[in-house]
KENU-324965 format. One record per residue: residue in one letter; x negated, y, z negated of N, C-alpha, C, O in turn. Coordinates in steps of 0.02 Angstrom, whole numbers, padded with zeros to 5 digits, always signed. Example, Ala and Ser with C-alpha at 12.3 -4.5 7.8 and 13.67 -1.06 7.14 Angstrom:
REM residues 2
A-00660-00284-00390-00615-00225-00390-00660-00165-00390-00712-00166-00423/S-00642-00112-00354-00684-00053-00357-00645+00002-00394-00670+00057-00402/
END
This chain:
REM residues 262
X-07774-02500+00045-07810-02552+00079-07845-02523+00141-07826-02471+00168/X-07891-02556+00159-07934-02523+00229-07919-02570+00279-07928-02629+00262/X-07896-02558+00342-07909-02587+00421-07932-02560+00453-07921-02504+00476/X-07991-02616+00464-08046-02575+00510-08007-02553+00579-07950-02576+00584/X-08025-02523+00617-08014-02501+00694-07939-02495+00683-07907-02511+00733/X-07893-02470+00614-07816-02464+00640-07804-02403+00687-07746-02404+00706/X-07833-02359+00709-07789-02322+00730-07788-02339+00822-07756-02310+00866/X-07834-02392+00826-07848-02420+00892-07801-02457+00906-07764-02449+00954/X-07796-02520+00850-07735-02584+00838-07642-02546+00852-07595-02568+00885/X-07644-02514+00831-07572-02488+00813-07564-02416+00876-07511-02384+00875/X-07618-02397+00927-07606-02340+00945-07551-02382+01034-07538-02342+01079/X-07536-02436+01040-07468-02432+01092-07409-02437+01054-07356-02439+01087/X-07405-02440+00976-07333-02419+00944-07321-02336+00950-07268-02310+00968/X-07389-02297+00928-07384-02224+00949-07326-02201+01011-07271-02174+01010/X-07360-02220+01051-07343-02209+01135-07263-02222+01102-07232-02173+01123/X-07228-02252+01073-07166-02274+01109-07121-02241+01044-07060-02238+01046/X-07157-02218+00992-07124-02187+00920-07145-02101+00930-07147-02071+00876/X-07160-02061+00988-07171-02006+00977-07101-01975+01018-07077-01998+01070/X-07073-01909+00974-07028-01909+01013-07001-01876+01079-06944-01860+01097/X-07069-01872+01112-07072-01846+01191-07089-01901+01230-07066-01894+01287/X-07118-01952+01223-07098-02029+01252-07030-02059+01261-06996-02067+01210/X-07008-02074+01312-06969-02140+01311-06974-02187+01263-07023-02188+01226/X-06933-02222+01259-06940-02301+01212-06965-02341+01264-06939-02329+01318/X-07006-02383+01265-07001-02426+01318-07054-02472+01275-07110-02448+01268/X-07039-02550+01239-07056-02590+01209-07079-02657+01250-07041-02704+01262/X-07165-02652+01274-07167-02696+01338-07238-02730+01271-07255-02719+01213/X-07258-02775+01328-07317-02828+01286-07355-02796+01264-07389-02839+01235/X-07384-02738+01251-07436-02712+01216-07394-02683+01147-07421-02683+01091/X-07349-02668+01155-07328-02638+01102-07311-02718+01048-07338-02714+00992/X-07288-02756+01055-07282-02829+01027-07346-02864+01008-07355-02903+00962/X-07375-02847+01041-07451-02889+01020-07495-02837+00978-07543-02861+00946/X-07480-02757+00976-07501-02745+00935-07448-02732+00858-07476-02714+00806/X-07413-02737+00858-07358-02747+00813-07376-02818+00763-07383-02817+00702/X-07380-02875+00804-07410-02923+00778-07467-02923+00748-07472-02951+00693/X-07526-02888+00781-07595-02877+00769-07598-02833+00690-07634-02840+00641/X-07553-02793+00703-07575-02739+00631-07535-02793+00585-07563-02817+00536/X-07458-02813+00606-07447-02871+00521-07500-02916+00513-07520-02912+00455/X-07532-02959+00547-07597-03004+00517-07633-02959+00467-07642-02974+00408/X-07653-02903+00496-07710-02867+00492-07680-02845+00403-07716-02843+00353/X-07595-02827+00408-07604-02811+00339-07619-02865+00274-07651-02860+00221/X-07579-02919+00305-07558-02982+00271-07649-03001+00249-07655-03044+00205/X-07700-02978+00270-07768-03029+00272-07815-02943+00238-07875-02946+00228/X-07784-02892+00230-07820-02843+00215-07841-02849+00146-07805-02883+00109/X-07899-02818+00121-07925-02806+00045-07922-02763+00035-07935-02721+00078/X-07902-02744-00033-07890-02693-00070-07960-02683-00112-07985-02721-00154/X-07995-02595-00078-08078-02575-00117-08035-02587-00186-07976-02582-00203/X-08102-02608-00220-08098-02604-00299-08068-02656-00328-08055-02708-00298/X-08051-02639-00404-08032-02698-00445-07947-02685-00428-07924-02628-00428/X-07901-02752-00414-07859-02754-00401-07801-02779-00428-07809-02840-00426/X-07730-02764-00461-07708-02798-00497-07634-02782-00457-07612-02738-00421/X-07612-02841-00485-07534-02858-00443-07466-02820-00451-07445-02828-00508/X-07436-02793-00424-07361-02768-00420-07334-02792-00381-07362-02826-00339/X-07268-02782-00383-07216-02814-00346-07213-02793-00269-07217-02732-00267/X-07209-02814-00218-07199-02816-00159-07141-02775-00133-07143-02746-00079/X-07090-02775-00176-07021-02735-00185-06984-02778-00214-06997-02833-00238/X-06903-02727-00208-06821-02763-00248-06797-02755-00197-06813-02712-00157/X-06761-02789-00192-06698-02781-00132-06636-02786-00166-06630-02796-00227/X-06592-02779-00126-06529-02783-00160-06462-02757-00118-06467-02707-00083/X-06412-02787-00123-06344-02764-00062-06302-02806-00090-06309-02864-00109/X-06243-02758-00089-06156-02791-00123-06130-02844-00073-06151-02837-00015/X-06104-02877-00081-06093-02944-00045-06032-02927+00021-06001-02875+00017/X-06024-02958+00060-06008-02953+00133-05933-03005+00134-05931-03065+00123/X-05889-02971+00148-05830-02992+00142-05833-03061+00119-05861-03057+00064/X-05818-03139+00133-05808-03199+00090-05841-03189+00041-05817-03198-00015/X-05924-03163+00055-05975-03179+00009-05965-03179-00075-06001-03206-00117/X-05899-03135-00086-05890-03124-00136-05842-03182-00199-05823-03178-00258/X-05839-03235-00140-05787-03293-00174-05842-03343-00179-05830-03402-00194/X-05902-03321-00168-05940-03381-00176-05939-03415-00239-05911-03391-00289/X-05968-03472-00239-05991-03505-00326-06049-03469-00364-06090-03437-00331/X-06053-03471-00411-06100-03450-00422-06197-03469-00422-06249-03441-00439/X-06172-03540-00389-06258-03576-00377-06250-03531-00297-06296-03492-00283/X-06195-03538-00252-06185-03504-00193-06223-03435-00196-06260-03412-00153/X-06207-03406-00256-06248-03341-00228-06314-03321-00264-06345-03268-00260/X-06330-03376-00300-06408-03390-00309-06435-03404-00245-06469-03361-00216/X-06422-03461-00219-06460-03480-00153-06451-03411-00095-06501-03400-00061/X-06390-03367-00084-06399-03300-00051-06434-03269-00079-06462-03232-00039/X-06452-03260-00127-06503-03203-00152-06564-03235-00125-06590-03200-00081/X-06604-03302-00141-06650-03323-00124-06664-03295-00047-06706-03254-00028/X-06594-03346+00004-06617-03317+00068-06629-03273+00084-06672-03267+00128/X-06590-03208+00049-06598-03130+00077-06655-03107+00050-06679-03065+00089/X-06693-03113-00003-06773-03119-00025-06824-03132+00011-06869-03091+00022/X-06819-03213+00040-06836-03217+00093-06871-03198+00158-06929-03197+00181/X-06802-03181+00179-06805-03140+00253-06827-03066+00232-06855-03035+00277/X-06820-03036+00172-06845-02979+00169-06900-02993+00165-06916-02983+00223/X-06946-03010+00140-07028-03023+00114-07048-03050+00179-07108-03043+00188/X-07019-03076+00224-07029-03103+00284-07044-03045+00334-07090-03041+00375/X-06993-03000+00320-07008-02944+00359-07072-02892+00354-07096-02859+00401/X-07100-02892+00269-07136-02854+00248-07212-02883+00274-07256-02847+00298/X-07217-02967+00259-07280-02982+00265-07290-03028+00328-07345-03055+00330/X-07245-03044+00384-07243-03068+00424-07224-03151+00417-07208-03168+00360/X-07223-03201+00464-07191-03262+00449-07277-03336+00467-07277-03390+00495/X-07325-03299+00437-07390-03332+00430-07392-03365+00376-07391-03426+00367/X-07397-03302+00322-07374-03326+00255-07336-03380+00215-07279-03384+00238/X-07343-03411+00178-07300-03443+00140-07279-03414+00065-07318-03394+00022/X-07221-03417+00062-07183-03388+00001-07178-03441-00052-07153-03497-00042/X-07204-03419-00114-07191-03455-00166-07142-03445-00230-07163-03422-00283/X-07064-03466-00219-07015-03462-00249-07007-03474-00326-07013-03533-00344/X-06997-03437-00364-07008-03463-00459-06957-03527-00459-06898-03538-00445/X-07009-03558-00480-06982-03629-00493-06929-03646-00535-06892-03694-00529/X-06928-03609-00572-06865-03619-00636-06797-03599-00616-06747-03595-00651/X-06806-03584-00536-06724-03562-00508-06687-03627-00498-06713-03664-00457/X-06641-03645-00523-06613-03721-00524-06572-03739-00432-06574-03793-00401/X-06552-03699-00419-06547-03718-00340-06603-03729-00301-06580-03737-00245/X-06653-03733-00298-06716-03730-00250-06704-03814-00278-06709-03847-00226/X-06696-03842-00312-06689-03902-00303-06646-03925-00250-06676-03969-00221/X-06586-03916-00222-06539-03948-00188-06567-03889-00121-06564-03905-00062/X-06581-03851-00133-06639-03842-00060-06693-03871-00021-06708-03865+00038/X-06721-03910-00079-06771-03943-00042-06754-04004-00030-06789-04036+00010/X-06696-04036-00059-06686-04086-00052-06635-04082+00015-06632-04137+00042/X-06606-04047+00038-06568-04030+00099-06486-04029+00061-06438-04004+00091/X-06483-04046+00025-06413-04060+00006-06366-03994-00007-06390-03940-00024/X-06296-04006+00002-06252-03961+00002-06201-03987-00040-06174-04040-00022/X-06179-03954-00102-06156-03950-00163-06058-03984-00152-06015-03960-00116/X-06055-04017-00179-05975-04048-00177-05947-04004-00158-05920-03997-00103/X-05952-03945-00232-05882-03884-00227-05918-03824-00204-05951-03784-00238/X-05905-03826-00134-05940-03754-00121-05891-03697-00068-05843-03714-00034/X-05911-03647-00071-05847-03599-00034-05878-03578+00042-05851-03563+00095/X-05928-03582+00027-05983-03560+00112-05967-03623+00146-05959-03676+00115/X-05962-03617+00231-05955-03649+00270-06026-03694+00272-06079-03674+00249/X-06019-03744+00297-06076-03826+00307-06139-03770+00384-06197-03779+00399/X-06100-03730+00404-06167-03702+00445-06226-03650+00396-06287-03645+00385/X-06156-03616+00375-06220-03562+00329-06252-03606+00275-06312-03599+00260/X-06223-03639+00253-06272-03712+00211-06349-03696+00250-06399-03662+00241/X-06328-03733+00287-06383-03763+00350-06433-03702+00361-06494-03710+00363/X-06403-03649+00366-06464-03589+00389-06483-03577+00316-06545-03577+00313/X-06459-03567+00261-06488-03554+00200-06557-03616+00200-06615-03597+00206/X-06546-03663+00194-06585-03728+00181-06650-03707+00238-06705-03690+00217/X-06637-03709+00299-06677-03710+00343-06724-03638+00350-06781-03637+00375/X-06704-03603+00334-06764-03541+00315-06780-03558+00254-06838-03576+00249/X-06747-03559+00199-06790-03558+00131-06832-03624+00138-06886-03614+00109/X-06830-03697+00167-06880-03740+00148-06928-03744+00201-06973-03786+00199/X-06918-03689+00263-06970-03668+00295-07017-03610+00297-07069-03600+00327/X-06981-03573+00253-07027-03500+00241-07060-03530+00169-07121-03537+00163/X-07031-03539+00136-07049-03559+00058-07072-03611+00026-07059-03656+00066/X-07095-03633-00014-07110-03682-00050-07116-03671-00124-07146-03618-00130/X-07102-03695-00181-07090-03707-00267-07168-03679-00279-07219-03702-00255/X-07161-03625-00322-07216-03619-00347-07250-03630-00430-07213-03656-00471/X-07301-03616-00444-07330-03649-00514-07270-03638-00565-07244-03588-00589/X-07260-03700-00572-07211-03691-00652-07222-03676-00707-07179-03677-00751/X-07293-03656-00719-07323-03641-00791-07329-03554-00787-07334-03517-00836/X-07327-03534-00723-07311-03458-00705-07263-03443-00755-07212-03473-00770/X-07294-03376-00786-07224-03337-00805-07155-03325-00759-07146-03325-00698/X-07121-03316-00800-07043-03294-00719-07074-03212-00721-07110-03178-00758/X-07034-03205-00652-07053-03113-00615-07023-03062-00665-07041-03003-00664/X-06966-03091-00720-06932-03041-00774-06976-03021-00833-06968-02965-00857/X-07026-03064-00860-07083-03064-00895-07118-03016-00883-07132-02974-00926/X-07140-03014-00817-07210-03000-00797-07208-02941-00774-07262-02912-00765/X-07156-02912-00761-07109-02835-00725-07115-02787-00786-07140-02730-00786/X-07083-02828-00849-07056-02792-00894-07097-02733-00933-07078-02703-00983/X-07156-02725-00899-07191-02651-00940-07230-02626-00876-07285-02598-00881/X-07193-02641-00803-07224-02609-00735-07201-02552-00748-07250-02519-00765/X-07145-02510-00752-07147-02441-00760-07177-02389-00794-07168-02329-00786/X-07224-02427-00843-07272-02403-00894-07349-02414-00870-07396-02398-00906/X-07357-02443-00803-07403-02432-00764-07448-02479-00810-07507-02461-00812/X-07430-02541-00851-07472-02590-00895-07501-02645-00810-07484-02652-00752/X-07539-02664-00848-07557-02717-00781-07510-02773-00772-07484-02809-00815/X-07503-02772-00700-07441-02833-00688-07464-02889-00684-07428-02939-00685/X-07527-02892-00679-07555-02960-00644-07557-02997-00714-07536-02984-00771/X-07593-03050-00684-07589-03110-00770-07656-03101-00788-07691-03071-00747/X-07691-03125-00860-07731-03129-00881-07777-03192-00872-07752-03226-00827/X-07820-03214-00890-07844-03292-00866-07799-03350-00936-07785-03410-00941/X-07792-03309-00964-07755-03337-01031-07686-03356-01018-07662-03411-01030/X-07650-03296-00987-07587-03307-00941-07578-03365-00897-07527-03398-00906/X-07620-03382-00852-07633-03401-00800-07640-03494-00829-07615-03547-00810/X-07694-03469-00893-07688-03565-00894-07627-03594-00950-07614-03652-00966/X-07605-03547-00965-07530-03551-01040-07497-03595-01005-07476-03581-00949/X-07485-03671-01039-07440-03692-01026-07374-03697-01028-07367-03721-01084/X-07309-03691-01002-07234-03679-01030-07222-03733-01054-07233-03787-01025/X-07193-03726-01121-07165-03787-01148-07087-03795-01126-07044-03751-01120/X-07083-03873-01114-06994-03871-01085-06968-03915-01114-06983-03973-01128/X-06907-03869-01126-06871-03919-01165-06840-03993-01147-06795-03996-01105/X-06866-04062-01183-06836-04133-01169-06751-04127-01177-06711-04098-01214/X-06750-04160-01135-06656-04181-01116-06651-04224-01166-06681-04277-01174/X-06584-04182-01223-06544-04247-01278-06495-04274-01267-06442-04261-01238/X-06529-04337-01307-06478-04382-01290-06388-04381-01287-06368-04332-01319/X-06343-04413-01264-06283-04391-01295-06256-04380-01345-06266-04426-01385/X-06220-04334-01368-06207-04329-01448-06191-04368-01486-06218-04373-01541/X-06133-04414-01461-06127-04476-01495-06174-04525-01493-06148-04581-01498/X-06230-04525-01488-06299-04557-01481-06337-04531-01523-06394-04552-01527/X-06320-04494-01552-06380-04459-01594-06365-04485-01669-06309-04495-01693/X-06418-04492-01697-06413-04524-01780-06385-04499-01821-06409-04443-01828/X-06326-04511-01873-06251-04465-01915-06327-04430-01943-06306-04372-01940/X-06396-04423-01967-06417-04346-01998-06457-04300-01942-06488-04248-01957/X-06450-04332-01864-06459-04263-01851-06406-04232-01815-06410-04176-01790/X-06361-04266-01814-06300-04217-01793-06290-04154-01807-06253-04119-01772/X-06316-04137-01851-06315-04059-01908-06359-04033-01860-06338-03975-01859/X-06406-04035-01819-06453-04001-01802-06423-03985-01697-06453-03967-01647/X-06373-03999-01707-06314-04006-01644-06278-03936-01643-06244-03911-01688/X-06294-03905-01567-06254-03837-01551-06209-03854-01483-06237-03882-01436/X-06151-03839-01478-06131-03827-01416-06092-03766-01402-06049-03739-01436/X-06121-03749-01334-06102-03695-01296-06083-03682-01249-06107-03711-01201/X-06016-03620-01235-05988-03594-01186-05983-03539-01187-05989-03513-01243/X-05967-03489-01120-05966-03456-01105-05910-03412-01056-05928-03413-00997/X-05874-03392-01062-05835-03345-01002-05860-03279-00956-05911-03246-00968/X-05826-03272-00917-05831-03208-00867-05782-03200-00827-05767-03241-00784/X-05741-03128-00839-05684-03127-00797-05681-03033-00796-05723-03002-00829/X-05640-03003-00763-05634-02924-00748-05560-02919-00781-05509-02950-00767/X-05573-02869-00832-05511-02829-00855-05530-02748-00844-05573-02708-00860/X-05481-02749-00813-05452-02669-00795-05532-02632-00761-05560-02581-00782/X-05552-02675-00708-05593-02665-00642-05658-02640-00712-05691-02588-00714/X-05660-02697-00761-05729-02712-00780-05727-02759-00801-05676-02782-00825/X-05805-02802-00796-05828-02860-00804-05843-02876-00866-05892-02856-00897/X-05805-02909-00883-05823-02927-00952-05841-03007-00972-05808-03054-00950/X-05890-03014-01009-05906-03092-01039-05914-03090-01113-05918-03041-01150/X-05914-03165-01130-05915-03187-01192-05950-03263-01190-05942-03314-01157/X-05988-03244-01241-06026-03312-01259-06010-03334-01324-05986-03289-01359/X-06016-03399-01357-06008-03439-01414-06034-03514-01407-06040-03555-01361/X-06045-03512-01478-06079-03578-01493-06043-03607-01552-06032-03576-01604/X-06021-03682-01539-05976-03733-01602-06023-03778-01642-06057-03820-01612/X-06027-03771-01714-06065-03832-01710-05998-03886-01761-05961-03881-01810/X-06014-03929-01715-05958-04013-01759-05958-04026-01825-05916-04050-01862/X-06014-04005-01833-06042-04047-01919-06029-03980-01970-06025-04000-02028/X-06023-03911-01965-06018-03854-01970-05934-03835-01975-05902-03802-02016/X-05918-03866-01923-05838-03836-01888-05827-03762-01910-05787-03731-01945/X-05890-03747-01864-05887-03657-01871-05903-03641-01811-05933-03684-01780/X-05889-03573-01776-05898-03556-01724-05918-03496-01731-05894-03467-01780/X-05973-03450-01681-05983-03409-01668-05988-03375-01598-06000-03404-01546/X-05978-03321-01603-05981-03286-01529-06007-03224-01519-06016-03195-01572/X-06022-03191-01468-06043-03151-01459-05992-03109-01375-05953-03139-01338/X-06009-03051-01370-05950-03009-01304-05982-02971-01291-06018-02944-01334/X-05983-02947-01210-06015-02878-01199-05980-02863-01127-05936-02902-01110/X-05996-02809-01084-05963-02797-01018-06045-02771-00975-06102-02755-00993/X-06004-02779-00908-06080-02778-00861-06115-02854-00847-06139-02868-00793/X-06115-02877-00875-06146-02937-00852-06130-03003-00818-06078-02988-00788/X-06136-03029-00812-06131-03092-00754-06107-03168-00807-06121-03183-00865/X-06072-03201-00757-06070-03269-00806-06145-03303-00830-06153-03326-00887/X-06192-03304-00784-06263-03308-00799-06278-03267-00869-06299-03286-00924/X-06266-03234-00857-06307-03184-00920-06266-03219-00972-06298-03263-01001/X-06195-03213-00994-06169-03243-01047-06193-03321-01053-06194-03339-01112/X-06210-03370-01011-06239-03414-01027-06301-03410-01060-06311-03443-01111/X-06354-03364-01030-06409-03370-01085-06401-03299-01154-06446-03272-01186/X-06342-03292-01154-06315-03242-01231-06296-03292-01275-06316-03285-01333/X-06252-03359-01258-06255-03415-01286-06310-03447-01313-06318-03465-01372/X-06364-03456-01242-06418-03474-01276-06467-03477-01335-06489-03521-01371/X-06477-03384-01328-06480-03342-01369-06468-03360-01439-06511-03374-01481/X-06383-03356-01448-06359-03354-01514-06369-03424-01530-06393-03426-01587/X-06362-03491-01502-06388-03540-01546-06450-03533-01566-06463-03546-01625/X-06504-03509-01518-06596-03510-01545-06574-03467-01608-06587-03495-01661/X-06550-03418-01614-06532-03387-01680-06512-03413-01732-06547-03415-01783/X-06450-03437-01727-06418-03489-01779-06462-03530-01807-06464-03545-01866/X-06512-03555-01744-06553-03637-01777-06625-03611-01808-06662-03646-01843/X-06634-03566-01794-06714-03495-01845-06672-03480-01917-06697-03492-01972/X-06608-03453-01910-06577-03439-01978-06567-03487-02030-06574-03480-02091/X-06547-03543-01992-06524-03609-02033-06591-03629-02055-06596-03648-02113/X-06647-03626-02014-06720-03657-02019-06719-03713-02005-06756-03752-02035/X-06672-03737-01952-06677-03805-01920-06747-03852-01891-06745-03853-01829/X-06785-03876-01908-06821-03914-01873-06831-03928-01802-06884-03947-01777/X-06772-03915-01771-06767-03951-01711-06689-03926-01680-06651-03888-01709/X-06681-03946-01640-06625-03902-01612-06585-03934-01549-06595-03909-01494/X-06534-03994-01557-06497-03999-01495-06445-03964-01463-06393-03954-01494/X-06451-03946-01410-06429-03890-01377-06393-03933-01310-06423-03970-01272/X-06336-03920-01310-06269-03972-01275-06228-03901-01220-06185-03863-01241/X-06248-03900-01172-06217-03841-01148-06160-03871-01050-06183-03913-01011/X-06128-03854-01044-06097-03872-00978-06124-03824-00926-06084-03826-00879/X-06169-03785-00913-06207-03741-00891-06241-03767-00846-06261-03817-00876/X-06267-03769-00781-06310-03821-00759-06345-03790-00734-06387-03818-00699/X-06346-03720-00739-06431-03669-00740-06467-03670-00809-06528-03663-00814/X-06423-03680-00863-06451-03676-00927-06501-03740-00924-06561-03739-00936/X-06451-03811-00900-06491-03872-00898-06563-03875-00865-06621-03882-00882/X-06546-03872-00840-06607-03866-00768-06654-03817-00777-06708-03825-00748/X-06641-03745-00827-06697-03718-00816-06741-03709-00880-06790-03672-00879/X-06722-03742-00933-06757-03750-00994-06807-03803-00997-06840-03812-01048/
END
């Protein structure tokens, strides 16, 4: 990217980063500190331009952090996202959060979850930066796992205009099972999932029952998260209901990221 006059903008950070200077961090050095983040945040990139990621962040959790729930440390990841991208592009900006994250709902709504292990303050600071730095962005957007997935192959990250107007289809909420008509019960999956550590590894398992069937299937792996075995569940019913050649597909899960984000 080009800034015009940077080495003018940024030359009282010089003065105080060389290492035969003192430190001494007075109003010029702040106002130009400020001056060059606008300057990057509003800069153009010569030429044709296409999108990559901003960065990853990432850090092992901080003593309680680790008893959290698991919507608990969705919403920490969000915040620490956040404040990082906050740091990168300054706090002018507005951040637009993938919509399909099922906590950004009880974020914006201010609310704090029945069963939760974080104290009612860190609630409060999670909520209050994320629905002030951030706001829900286009839901017809691909998610960031999509759109990543051939960046190391240097493919273009950005979307296409085709991308861009694709609508996501989402799946309608079914009715209760015992509500549903005795012939499509057959077309009925339900699913669970585990996650627990044997012998200081993580291991999960997913499976799917169907009633009308009284057969079960499952699937196991290690490394992954109770999340992940929820959509390995997922997974294996969309499988089951392509093999069977089901028409249609009710999908009954106790998951309430699965709910929320289909």
């Amino acid at each position: 990217m080009h800034i015009p006059e940077y080495s003018q903008i940024v030359s009282p950070l010089y003065l105080v980063t060389r290492k035969k200077n003192d430190f001494h961090w007075g109003p010029e050095q702040q106002q130009a500190f400020a001056q060059i983040k606008q300057e990057i945040t509003h800069a153009k990139v010569p030429g044709e331009t296409r999108g990559r990621p901003l960065g990853f962040w990432s850090r092992s959790y901080r003593g309680s952090e680790a008893n959290y729930t698991p919507t608990e440390k969705e919403i920490l990841a969000a915040y620490e996202g956040v404040q990082a991208a906050s740091e990168v592009i300054g706090t002018e900006a507005q951040l637009l959060l993938a919509p399909r994250l099922p906590v950004l709902g009880w974020m914006f709504k201010a609310k704090v979850l029945s069963t939760h292990h974080a104290t009612d303050t860190t609630w409060s600071k999670w909520i209050a930066l994320i629905t002030l730095r951030a706001q829900i962005g286009n839901p017809n957007r691909p998610g960031i796992l999509e759109i990543i997935t051939n960046c190391p192959e240097d493919e273009n990250f950005g979307l296409t205009d085709e991308e861009e107007q694709e609508q996501v289809t989402r799946a309608e909420e079914a009715p209760p099972y015992n509500q549903l008509p005795a012939e499509e019960t057959r077309y009925a999956l339900f699913t669970d999932c585990s996650c627990c550590i044997i012998e200081m590894k993580r291991k999960w398992k997913a499976a799917v029952w169907s009633p009308t069937w009284q057969v079960a299937q499952a699937t196991e792996g290690e490394g992954g998260s109770s999340q992940l075995a929820e959509l390995k569940a997922v997974q294996l019913a969309l499988d089951i209901a392509e093999k069977e050649k089901c028409p249609k597909l009710y999908l009954y899960t106790d998951s309430w990221m699965v709910a929320n984000a289909l």
